[in-house]
C-alpha positions in Angstrom: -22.0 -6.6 -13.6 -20.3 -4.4 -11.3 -21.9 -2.1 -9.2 -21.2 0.6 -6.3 -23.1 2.6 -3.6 -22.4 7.0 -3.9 -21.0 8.6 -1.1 -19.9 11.7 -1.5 -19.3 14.8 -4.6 -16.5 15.6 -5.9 -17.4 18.0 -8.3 -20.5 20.3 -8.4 -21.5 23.8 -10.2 -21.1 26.2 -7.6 -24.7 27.9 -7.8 -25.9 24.6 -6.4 -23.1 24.1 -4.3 -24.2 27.0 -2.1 -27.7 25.2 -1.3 -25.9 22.7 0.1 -25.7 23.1 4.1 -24.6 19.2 5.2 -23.3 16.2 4.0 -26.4 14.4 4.6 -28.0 17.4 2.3 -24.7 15.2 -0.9 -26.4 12.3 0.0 -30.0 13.7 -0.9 -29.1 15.0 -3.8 -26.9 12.1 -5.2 -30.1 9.7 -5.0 -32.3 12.4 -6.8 -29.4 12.6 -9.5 -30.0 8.7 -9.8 -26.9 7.1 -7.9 -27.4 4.1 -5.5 -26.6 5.2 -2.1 -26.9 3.0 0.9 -29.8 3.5 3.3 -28.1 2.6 6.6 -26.7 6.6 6.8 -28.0 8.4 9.9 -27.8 11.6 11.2 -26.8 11.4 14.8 -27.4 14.5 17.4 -24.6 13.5 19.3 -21.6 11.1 20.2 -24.3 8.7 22.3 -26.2 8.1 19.0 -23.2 7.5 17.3 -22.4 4.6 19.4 -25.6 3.8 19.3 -25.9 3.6 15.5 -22.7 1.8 15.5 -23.9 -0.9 17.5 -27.0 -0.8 15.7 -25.2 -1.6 12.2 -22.8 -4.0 14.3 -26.0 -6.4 14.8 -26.8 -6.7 10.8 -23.6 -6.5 9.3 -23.5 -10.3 8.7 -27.1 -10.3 7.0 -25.8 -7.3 4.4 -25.5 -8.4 0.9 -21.9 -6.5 1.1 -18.8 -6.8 3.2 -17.7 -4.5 5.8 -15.9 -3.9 8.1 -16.9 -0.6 9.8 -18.9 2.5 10.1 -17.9 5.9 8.9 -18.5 8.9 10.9 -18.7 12.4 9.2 -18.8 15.7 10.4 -22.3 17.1 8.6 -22.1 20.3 8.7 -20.1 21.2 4.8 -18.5 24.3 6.3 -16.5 22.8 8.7 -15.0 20.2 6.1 -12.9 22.8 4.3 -11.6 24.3 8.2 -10.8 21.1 9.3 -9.2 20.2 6.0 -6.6 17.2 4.8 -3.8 15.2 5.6 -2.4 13.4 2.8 -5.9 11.3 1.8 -7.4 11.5 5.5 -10.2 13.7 6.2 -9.9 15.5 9.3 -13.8 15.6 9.4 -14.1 11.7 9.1 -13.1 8.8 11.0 -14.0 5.2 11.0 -15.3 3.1 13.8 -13.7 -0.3 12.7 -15.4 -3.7 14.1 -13.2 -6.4 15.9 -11.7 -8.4 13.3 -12.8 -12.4 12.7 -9.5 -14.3 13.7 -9.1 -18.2 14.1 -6.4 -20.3 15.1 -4.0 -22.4 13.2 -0.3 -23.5 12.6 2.8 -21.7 11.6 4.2 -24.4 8.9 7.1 -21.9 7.9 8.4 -19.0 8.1 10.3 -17.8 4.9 11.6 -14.2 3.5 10.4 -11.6 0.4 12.3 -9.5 -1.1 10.8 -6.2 -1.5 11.9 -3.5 -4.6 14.2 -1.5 -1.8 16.2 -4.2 -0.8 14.0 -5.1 2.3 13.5 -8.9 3.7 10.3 -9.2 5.1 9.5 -12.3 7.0 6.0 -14.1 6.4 4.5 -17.0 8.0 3.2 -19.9 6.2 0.0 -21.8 7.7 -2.4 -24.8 7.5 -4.5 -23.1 5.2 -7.5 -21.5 7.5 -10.5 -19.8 6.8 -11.0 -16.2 8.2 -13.9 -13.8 7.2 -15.3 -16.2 4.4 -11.3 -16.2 2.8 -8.8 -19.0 3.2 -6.0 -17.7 4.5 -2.6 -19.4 4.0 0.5 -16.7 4.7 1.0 -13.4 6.2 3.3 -10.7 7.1 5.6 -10.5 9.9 6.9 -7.5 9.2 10.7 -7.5 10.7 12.7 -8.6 12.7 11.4 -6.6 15.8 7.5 -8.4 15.4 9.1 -11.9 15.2 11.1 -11.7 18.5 8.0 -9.4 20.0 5.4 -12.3 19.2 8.0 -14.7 20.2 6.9 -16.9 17.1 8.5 -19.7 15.9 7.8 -22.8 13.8 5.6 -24.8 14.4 3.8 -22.7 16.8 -0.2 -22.5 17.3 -0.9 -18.9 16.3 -4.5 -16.5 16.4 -4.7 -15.1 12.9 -6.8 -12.3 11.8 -7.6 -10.0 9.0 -7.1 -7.1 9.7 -9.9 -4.3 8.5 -11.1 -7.7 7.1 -8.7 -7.4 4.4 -4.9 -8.2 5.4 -4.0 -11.5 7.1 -2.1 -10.7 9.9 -0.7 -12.9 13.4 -2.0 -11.1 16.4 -1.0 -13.7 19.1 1.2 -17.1 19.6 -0.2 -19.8 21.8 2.8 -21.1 23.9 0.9 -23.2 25.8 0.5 -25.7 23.1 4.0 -25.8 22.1 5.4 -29.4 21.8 9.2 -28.6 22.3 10.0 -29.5 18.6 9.5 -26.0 17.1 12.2 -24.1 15.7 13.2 -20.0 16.4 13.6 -17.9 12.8 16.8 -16.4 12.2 17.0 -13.9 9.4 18.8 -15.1 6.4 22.8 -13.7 6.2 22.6 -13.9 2.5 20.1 -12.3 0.1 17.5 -15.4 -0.4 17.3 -14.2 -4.1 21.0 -13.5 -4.9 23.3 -14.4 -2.5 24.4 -11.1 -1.7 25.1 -10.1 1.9 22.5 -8.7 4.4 22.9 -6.2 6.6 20.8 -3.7 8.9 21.5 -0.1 8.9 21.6 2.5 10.6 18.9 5.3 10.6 18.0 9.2 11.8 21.1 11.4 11.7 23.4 13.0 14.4 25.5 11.1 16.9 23.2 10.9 19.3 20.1 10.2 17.2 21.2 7.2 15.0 19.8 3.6 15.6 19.6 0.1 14.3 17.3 -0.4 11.9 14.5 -3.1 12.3 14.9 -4.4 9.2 17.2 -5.9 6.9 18.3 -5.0 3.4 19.9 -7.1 0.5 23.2 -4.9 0.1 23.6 -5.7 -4.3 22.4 -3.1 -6.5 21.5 -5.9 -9.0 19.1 -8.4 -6.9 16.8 -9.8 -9.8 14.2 -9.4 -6.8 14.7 -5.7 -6.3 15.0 -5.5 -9.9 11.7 -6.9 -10.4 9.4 -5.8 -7.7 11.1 -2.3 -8.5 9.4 -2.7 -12.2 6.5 -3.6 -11.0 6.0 -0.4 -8.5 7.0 1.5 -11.3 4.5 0.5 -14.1 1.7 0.8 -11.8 2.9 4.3 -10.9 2.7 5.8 -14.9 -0.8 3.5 -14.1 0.8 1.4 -17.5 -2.4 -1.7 -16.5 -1.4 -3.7 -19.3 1.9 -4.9 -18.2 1.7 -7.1 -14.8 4.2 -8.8 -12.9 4.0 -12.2 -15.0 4.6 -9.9 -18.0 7.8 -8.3 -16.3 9.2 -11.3 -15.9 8.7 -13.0 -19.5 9.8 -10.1 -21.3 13.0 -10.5 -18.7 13.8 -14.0 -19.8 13.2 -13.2 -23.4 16.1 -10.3 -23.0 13.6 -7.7 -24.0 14.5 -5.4 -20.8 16.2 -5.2 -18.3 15.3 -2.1 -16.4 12.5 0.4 -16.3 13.4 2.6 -18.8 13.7 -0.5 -21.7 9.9 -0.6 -21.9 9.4 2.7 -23.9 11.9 1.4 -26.2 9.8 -2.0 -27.0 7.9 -1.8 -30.2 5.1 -4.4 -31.6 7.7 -6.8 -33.0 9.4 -7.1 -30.1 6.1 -8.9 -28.3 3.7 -10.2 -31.3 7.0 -13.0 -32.0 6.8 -14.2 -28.6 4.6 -17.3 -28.0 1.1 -16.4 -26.3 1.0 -12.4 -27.1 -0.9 -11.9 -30.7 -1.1 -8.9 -32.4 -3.7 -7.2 -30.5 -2.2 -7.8 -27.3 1.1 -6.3 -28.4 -0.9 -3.9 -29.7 -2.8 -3.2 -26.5 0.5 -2.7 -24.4 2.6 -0.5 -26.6 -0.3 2.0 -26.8 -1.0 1.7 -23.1 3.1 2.3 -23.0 2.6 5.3 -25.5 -0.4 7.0 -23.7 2.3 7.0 -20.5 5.2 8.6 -21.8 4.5 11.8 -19.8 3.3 12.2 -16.8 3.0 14.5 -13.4 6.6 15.1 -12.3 5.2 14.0 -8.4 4.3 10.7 -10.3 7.8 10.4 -12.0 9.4 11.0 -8.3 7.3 8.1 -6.9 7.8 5.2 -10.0 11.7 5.3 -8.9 10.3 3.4 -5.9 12.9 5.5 -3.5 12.9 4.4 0.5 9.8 5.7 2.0 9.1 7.8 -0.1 5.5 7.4 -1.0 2.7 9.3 -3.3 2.1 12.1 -1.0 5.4 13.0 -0.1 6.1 12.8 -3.4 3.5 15.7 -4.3 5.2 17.6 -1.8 8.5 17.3 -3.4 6.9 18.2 -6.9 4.9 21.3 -5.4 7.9 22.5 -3.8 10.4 22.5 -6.6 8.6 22.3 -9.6 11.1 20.7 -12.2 13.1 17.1 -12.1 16.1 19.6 -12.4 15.7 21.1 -8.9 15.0 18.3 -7.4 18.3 16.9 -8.8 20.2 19.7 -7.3 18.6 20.1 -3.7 20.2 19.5 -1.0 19.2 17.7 1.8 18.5 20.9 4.1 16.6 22.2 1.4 14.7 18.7 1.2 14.3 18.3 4.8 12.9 22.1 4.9 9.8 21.1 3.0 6.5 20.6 5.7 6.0 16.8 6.4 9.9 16.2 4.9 11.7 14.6 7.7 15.6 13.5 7.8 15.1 10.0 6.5 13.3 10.7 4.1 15.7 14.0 3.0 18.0 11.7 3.2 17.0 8.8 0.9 15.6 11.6 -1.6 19.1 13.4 -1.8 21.0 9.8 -1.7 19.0 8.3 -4.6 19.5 11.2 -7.0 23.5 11.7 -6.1 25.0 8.1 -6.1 
């Protein structure tokens, strides 16, 4: 029974196209074409009546049969959409008004470490489970090192909590005032939580003068089963292969079925309709879903090796730039870093991963 709300056209015959003059004009025509659209849209004459619609929507939002957790405001006029263009998936014609977030108070039972597909230990914050925006909340991010000692929080503290855009728990504030003496300062792990390995930080930019400590911290073995998995799991939902999940990953793991990436396209129906739980169909299911996959964009390729900041749009950029896996192979980092939007860092990491 799922349902959605139009918004905008992504495709449309040019002839009819051209007798479009305003967004509000896409709105118009997607109810006539049948589409649900939502009847809160209004077309403001200036910033005042912005801020008044936004104030206006601000006083109903709890009575709408929907979450949110803003308002989006659009340039209307169509021609100035193309001038104004895109960066990455932001319109420079749109921006959104966000409403404070909901945040509540509770206790910091723990604070314990992930292990992320690069290597990184990310700290998180176990509570008293705590409801926020009609969700119990029960962990969140702190990030690194740098947000820990900037919060000053410890165990045991009282803490404001909030979900940020409504969505992602985060700790906004610690509450020192109520501290009892007995609580207890992190200190980041000097051993991989997973492995064992050692951690380290390292340093980042390039130059003499421009290198500095990293926040963060990094499991130093190639062969964390953490990395290992997370780095799996990045890359399946990159070739968009929705059939194989992180539980998935792991079984056909233990059952010595893969051990890297590149094992899945070598599975067959055999392999997964002997193993206890997966039937025919279901093996069936996930080596056609790992079939349909074998090939895809080379800016999609670049992103599924999960390489150090390197994320989907500046993996486009790589693709667009150089065209073939080969190239990219061969670049070097001036060449990388001489791509629009391609700093050092990420140069860096690019050339790194494909010559060690």
């Amino acid at each position: 029974k799922l349902d959605f709300f139009a918004w905008d056209i992504a495709q449309i015959d040019s002839n009819i196209a051209s007798k479009l003059k305003n967004h509000s004009d896409e709105h118009k025509l997607i109810e006539q074409l049948g589409f649900k659209i939502d009847t809160h849209d209004k077309v403001a004459k200036n910033l005042s009546e912005v801020q008044q619609h936004i104030e206006a929507i601000a006083k109903v939002r709890d009575s709408l049969p929907f979450g949110t957790d803003g308002v989006v405001v659009s340039v209307n006029n169509l021609s100035f959409h193309d001038r104004l263009g895109v960066i990455g998936k932001a319109p420079r014609y749109m921006a959104a008004y966000k409403y404070p977030a909901e945040r509540a108070t509770t206790k910091v039972l723990d604070i314990k470490v992930n292990v992320g597909r690069t290597g990184v230990l990310t700290p998180f914050a176990q509570f008293r489970p705590t409801v926020v925006a009609d969700s119990t909340i029960s962990k969140a991010t702190l990030h690194n090192m740098d947000q820990v000692e900037r919060l000053d929080v410890r165990i045991g503290d009282t803490v404001v909590i909030e979900k940020a855009g409504d969505v992602i728990p985060a700790v906004v504030q610690v509450l020192p005032k109520l501290r009892s003496g007995k609580e207890k300062k992190f200190v980041m792990p000097k051993q991989c939580p997973v492995c064992d390995s050692v951690v380290e930080r390292r340093e980042i930019g390039a130059g003499a003068t421009a290198k500095k400590t990293s926040a963060v911290y990094y499991c130093t073995s190639p062969f964390c089963p953490a990395k290992n998995q997370r780095g799996m799991e990045h890359f399946v939902n990159a070739f968009e292969i929705y059939t194989i999940g992180p539980k998935i990953i792991s079984r056909f793991k233990d059952e010595g079925l893969i051990s890297d990436a590149s094992d899945l396209f070598l599975l067959t129906e055999d392999d997964i309709n002997t193993l206890e739980r997966f039937g025919e169909k279901s093996a069936s299911n996930i080596i056609k879903s790992i079939n349909d996959h074998r090939r895809v964009p080379l800016a999609r390729f670049i992103y599924a090796f999960g390489i150090s900041n390197v994320g989907e749009q500046t993996s486009e950029d790589v693709a667009e730039h150089f065209q073939s896996l080969e190239k990219v192979r061969n670049a070097s980092i001036e060449e990388i870093n001489n791509i629009e939007n391609i700093g050092e860092v990420v140069a860096g990491n690019l050339y790194d991963w494909f010559n060690h």
